[in-house]
DRENDOVO-75116 format. One record per residue (C-alpha): x, y, z; residue in one letter; residue number from 1; chain. Coordinates in nm, 3 decimals, decimal comma. Layout:
# DRENDOVO-75116
R         u         v         w   r     k   c
R         X         Y         Z   A   NUM   A
...
# end
This chain:
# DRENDOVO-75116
R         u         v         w   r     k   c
R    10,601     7,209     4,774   X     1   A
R    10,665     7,580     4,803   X     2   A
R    10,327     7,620     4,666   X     3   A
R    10,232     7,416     5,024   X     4   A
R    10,486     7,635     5,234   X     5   A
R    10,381     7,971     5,120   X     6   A
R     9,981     7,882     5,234   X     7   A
R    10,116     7,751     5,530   X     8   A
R    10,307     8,104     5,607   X     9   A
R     9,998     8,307     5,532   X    10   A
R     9,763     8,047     5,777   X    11   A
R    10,016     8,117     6,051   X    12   A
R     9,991     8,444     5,996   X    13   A
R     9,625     8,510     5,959   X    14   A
R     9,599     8,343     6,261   X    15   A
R     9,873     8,571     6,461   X    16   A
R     9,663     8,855     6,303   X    17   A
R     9,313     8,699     6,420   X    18   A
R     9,464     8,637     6,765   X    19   A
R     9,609     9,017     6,823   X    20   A
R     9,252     9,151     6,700   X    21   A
R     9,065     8,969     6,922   X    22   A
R     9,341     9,087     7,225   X    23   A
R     9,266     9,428     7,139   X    24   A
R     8,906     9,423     7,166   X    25   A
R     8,858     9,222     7,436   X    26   A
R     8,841     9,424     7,775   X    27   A
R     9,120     9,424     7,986   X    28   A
R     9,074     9,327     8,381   X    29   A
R     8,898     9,630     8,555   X    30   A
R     9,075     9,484     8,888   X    31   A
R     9,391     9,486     8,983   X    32   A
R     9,554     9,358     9,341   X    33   A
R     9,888     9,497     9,473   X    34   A
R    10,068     9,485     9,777   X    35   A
R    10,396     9,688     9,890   X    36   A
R    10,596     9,590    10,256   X    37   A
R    10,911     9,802    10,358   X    38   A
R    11,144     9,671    10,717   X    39   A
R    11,419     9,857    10,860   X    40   A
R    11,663     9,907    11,122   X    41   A
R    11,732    10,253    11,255   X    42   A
R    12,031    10,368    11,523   X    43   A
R    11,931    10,691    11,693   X    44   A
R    12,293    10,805    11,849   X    45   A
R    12,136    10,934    12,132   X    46   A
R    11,972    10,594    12,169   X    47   A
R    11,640    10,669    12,365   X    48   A
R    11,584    10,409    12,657   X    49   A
R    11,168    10,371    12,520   X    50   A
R    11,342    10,301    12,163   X    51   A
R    11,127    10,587    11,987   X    52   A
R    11,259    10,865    11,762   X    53   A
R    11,150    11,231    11,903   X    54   A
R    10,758    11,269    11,883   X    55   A
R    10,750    11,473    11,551   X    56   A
R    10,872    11,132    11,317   X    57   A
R    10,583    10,954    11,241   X    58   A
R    10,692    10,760    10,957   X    59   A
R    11,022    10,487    11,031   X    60   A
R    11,026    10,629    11,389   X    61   A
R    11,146    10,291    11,582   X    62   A
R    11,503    10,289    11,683   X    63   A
R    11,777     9,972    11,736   X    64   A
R    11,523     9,727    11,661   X    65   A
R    11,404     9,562    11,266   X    66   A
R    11,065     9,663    11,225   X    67   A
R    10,777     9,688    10,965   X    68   A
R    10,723    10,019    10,887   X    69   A
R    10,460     9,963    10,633   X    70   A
R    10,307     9,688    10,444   X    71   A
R     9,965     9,670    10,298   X    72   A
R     9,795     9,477    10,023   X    73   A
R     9,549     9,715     9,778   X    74   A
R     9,252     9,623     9,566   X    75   A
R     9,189     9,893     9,273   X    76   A
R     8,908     9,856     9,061   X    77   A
R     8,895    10,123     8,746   X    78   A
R     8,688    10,096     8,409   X    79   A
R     8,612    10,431     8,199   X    80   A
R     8,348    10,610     8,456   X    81   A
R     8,391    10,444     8,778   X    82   A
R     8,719    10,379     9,016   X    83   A
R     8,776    10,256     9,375   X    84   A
R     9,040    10,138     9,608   X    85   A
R     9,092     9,965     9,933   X    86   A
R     9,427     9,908    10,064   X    87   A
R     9,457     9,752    10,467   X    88   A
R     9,781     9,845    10,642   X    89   A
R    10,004     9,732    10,901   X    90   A
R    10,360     9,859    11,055   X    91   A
R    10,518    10,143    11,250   X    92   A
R    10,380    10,433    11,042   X    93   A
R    10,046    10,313    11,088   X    94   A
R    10,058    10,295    11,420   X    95   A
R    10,165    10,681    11,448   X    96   A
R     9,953    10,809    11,189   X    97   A
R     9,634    10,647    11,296   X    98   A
R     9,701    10,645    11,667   X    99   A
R     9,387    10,892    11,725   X   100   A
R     9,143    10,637    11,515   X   101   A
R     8,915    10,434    11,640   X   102   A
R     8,883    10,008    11,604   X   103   A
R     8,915     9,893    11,268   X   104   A
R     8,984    10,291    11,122   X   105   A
R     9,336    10,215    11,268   X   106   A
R     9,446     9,976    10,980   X   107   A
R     9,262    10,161    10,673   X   108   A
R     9,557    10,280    10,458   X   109   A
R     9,331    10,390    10,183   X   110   A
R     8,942    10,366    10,098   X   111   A
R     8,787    10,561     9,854   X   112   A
R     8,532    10,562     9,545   X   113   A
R     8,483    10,801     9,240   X   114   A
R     8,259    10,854     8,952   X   115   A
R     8,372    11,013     8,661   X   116   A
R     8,046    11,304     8,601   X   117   A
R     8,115    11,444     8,233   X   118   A
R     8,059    11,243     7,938   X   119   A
R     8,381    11,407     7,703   X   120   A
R     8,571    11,572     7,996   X   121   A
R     8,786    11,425     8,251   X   122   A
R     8,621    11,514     8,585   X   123   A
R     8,585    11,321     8,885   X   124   A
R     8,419    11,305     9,202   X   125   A
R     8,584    11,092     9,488   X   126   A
R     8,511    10,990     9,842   X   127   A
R     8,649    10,822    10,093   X   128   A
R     8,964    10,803    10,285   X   129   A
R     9,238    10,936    10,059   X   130   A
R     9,603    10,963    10,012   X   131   A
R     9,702    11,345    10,114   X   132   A
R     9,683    11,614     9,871   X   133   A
R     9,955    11,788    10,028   X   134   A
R    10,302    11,767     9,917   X   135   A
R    10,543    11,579     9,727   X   136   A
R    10,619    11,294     9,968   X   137   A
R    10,419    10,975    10,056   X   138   A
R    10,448    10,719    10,310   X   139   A
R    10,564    10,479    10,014   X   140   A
R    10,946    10,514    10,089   X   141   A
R    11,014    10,372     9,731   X   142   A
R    10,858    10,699     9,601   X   143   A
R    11,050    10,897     9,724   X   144   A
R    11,384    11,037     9,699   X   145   A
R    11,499    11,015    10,053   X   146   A
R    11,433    10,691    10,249   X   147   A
R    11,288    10,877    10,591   X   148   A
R    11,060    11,187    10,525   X   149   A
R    11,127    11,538    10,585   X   150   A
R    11,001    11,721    10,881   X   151   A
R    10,782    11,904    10,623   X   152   A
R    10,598    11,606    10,554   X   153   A
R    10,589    11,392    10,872   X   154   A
R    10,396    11,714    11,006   X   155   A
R    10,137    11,773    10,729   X   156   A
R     9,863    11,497    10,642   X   157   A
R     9,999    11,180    10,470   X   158   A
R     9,609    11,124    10,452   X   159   A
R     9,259    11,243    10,444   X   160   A
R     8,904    11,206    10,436   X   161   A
R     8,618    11,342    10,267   X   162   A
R     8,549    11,384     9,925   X   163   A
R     8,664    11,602     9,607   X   164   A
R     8,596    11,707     9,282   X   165   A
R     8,908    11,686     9,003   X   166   A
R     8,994    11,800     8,651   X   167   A
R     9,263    11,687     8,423   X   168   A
R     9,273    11,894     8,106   X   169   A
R     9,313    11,729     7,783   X   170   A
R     9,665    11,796     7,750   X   171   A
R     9,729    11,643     8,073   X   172   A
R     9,902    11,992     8,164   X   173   A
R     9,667    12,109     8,430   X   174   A
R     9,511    11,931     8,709   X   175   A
R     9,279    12,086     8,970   X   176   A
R     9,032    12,002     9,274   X   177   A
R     8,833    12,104     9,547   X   178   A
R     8,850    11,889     9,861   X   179   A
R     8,549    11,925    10,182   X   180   A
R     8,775    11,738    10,426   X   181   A
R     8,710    11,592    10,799   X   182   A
R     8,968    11,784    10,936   X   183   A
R     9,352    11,800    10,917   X   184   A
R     9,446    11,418    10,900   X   185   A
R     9,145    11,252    11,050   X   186   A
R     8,889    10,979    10,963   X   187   A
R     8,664    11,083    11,224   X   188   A
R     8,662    11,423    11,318   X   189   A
R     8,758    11,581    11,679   X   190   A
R     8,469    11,475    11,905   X   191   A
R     8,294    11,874    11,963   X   192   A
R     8,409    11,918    11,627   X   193   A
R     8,096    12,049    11,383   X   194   A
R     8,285    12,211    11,108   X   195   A
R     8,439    12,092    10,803   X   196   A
R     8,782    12,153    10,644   X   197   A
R     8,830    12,249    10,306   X   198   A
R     9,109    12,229    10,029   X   199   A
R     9,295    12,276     9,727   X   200   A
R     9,515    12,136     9,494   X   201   A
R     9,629    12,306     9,165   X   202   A
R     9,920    12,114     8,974   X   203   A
R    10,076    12,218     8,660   X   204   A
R    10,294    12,030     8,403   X   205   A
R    10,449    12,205     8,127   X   206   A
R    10,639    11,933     7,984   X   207   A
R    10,756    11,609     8,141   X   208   A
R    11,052    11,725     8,313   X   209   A
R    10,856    11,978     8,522   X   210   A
R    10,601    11,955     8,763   X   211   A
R    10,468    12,292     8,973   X   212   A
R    10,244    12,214     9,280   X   213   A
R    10,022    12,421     9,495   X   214   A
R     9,809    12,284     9,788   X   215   A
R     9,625    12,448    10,072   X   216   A
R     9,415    12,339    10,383   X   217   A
R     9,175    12,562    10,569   X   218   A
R     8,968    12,416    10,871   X   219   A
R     8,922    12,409    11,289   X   220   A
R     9,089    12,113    11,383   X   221   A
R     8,975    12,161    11,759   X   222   A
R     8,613    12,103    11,946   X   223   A
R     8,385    12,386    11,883   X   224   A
R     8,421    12,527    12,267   X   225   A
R     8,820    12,609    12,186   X   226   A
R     8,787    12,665    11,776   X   227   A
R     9,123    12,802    11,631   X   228   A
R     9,114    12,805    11,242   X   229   A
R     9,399    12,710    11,097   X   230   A
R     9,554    12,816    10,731   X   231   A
R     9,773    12,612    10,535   X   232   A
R     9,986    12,605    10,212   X   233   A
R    10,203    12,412    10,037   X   234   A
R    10,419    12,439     9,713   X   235   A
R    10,665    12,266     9,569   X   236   A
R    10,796    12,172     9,236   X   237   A
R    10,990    11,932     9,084   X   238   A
R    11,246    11,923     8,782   X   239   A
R    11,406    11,718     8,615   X   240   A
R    11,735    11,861     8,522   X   241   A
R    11,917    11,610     8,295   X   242   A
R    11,857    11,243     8,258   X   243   A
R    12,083    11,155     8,578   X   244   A
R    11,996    11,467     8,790   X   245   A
R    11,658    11,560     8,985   X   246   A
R    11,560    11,855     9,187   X   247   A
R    11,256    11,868     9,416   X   248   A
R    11,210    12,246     9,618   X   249   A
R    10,926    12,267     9,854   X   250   A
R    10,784    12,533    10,096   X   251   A
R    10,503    12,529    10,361   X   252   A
R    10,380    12,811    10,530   X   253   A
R    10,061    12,772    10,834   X   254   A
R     9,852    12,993    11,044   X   255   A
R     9,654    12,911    11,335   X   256   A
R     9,424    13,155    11,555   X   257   A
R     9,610    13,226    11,876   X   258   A
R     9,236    13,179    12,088   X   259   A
R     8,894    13,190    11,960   X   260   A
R     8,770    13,434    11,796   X   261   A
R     9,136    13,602    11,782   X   262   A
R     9,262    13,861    11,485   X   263   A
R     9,660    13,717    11,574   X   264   A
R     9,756    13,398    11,446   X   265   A
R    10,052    13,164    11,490   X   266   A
R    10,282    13,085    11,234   X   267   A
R    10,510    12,795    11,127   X   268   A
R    10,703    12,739    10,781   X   269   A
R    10,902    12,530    10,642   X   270   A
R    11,121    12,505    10,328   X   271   A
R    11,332    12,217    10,169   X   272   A
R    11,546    12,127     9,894   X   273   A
R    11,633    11,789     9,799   X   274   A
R    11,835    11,650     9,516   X   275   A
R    11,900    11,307     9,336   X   276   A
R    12,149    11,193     9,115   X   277   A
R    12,136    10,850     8,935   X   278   A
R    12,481    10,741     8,789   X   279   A
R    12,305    10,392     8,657   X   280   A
R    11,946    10,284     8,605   X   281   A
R    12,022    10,068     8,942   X   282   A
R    12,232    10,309     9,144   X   283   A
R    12,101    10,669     9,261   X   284   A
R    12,200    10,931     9,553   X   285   A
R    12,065    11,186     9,707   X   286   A
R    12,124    11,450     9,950   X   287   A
R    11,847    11,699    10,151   X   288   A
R    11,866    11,986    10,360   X   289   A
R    11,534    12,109    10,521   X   290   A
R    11,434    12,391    10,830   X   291   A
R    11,165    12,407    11,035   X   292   A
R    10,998    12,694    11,201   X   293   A
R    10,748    12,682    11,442   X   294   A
R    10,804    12,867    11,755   X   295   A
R    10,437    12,909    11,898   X   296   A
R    10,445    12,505    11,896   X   297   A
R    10,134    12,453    11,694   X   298   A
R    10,205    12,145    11,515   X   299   A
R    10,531    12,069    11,737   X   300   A
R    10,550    12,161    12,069   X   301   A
R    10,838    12,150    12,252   X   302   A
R    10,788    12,403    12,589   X   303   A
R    11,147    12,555    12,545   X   304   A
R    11,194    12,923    12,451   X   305   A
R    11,244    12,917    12,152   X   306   A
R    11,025    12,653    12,042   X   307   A
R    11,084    12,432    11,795   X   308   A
R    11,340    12,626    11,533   X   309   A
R    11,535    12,280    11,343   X   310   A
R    11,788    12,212    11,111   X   311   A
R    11,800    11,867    10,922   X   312   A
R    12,053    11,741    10,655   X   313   A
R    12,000    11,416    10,499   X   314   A
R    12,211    11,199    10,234   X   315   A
R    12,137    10,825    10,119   X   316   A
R    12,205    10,561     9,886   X   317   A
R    11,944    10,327     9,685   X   318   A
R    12,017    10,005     9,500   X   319   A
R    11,746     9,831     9,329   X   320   A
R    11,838     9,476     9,358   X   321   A
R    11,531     9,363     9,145   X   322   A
R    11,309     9,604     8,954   X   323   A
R    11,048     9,592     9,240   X   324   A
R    11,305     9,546     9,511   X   325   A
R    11,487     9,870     9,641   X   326   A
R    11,768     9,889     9,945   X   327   A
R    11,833    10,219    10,070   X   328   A
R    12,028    10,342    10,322   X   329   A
R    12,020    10,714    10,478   X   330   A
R    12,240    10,913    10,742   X   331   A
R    12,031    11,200    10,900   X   332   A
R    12,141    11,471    11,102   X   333   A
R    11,896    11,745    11,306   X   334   A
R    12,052    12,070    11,469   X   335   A
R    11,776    12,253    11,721   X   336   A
R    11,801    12,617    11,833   X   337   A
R    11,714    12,432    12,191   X   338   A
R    11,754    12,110    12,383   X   339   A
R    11,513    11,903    12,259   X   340   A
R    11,652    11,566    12,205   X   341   A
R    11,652    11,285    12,474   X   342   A
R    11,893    11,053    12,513   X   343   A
R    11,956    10,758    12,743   X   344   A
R    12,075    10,924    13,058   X   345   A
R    11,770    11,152    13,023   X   346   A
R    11,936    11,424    12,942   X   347   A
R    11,843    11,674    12,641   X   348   A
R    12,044    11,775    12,357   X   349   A
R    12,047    12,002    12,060   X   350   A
R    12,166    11,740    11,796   X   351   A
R    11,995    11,448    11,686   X   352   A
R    12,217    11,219    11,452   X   353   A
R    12,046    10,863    11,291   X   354   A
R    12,170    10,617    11,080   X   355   A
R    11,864    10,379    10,905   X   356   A
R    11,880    10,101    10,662   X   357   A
R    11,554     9,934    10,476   X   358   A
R    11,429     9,670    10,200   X   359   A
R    11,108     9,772    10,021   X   360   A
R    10,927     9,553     9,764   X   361   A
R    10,662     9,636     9,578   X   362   A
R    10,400     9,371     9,402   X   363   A
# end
């Protein structure tokens, strides 16, 4: 009998060993489908009568009213040499971001190919429309620290088209590319428009706690008749102080040709510093204080005298109900040099105070 049992043990287990082999060898599914949908409901306190945050949010920017501010469902194909993705988009950011796209463009949250070109190295070219290579904020609020984006990144590309070339060192340390780019947040480019934009991106991780960025743009954004180049960086990094506590410090810094042909530019900047602490796996905070310079009105115009010169302060709370199911909640508070801000009785203000709630889930 134990003769019987001890064969019996060493069948089951051959065949538990037979079963993992073959599970290892065969290839996994090259495709994988995705989706991600975040609603909210914003107060502004000055409570706009057209409902609309000021002109420079682009990204949760409906107020008093539950909206969508983005959902979209993603294919991603990947095997060892060859990648692609196509993710179609709907809500309130899309509608701001791709307001100056045409048709169908409107609704194409990401679309893009690559092809690995070295046999031992990892290098890749990509093309397509991409997801920005500027900054350390996305339009996926889940990603993010803060629920609503900074200033910083609502007025920098979220995304981009063209194509790049990208290396990832061995260690996984260094990562660089090159980027030939339509212009600054386009699909199509400006109609007049024959140039082309370039970029960088050169990211460094020392360890896992630390992550160095540095990004730049350089391009005409304008029809040729009225060219103005414009020059763009942006750096941040991002450290991980203790298990519970996170840093993230960021600075841009632009320049724009005052007229054609001109030796005096423009200039805008803008620096941040945002923090989160997580008490429990399910529980974090975090807190943000940002400025934004940009007197000249290049990116944000306002016609006042001192142009737009801003102070924001930011602090939320996220629970993750379900490991793909976040609520978050954020108070957010901008100070302006001028009157800038619009409220109800049509008259402007200096202080712009909001209050926004959301559910994201991610699949």
């Amino acid at each position: 009998m134990k003769r019987k049992l001890s064969l019996l043990v060493f069948a089951i287990l051959g065949a538990v060993s037979t079963l993992h082999a073959q599970e290892e060898t065969e290839p996994k599914n090259p495709l994988k489908i995705s989706g991600y949908a975040e609603v909210y409901y914003q107060y502004d306190f000055n409570n706009p009568e057209n409902n609309t945050r000021p002109g420079f949010v682009y990204s949760h920017n409906r107020n008093n009213e539950v909206n969508l501010n983005l959902g979209f469902v993603k294919a991603n194909y990947e095997t060892e040499k060859l990648r692609a993705n196509v993710a179609l988009g709907v809500g309130t950011y899309m509608n701001s971001n791709y307001a100056a796209e045409a048709g169908v463009l409107k609704n194409i949250y990401e679309a893009n190919i690559g092809v690995k070109i070295s046999k031992n190295k990892n290098l890749w070219v990509d093309a397509g429309i991409l997801p920005s290579h500027i900054g350390f904020e996305s339009a996926i609020s889940k990603d993010c620290f803060t629920l609503t984006r900074s200033i910083l990144a609502d007025n920098s590309p979220y995304f981009e088209s063209g194509a790049k070339i990208s290396y990832t060192s061995d260690s996984g340390k260094w990562f660089v590319s090159g980027l030939v780019l339509n212009g600054w947040q386009r699909i199509q480019r400006v109609d007049g428009n024959s140039t082309v934009a370039f970029g960088h991106q050169l990211t460094y991780k020392p360890n896992e706690k630390i992550t160095l960025n540095s990004s730049s743009f350089i391009g005409n954004d304008k029809p040729d008749s009225i060219r103005q180049m414009r020059y763009f960086h942006n750096l941040y990094g991002s450290f991980q102080i203790s298990k519970k506590l996170a840093l993230i410090t960021g600075f841009d810094i632009g320049a724009e040709q005052k007229a054609k042909g001109s030796d005096q530019y423009n200039i805008w900047y803008s620096p941040v510093v945002v923090a989160k602490y997580s008490p429990t796996e399910k529980l974090s905070f975090a807190a943000r204080g940002e400025y934004y310079s940009d007197e000249k009105g290049v990116i944000i115009a306002t016609g006042t005298a001192n142009g737009f010169k801003t102070f924001g302060y930011s602090v939320n709370a996220d629970y993750w109900i379900l490991p793909n199911l976040v609520w978050r909640t954020e108070l957010k508070n901008l100070s302006s040099k001028d009157d800038i801000f619009i409220n109800r009785d049509n008259n402007f203000k200096n202080n712009n105070l909001m209050a926004v709630t959301s559910l994201a889930v991610s699949f």
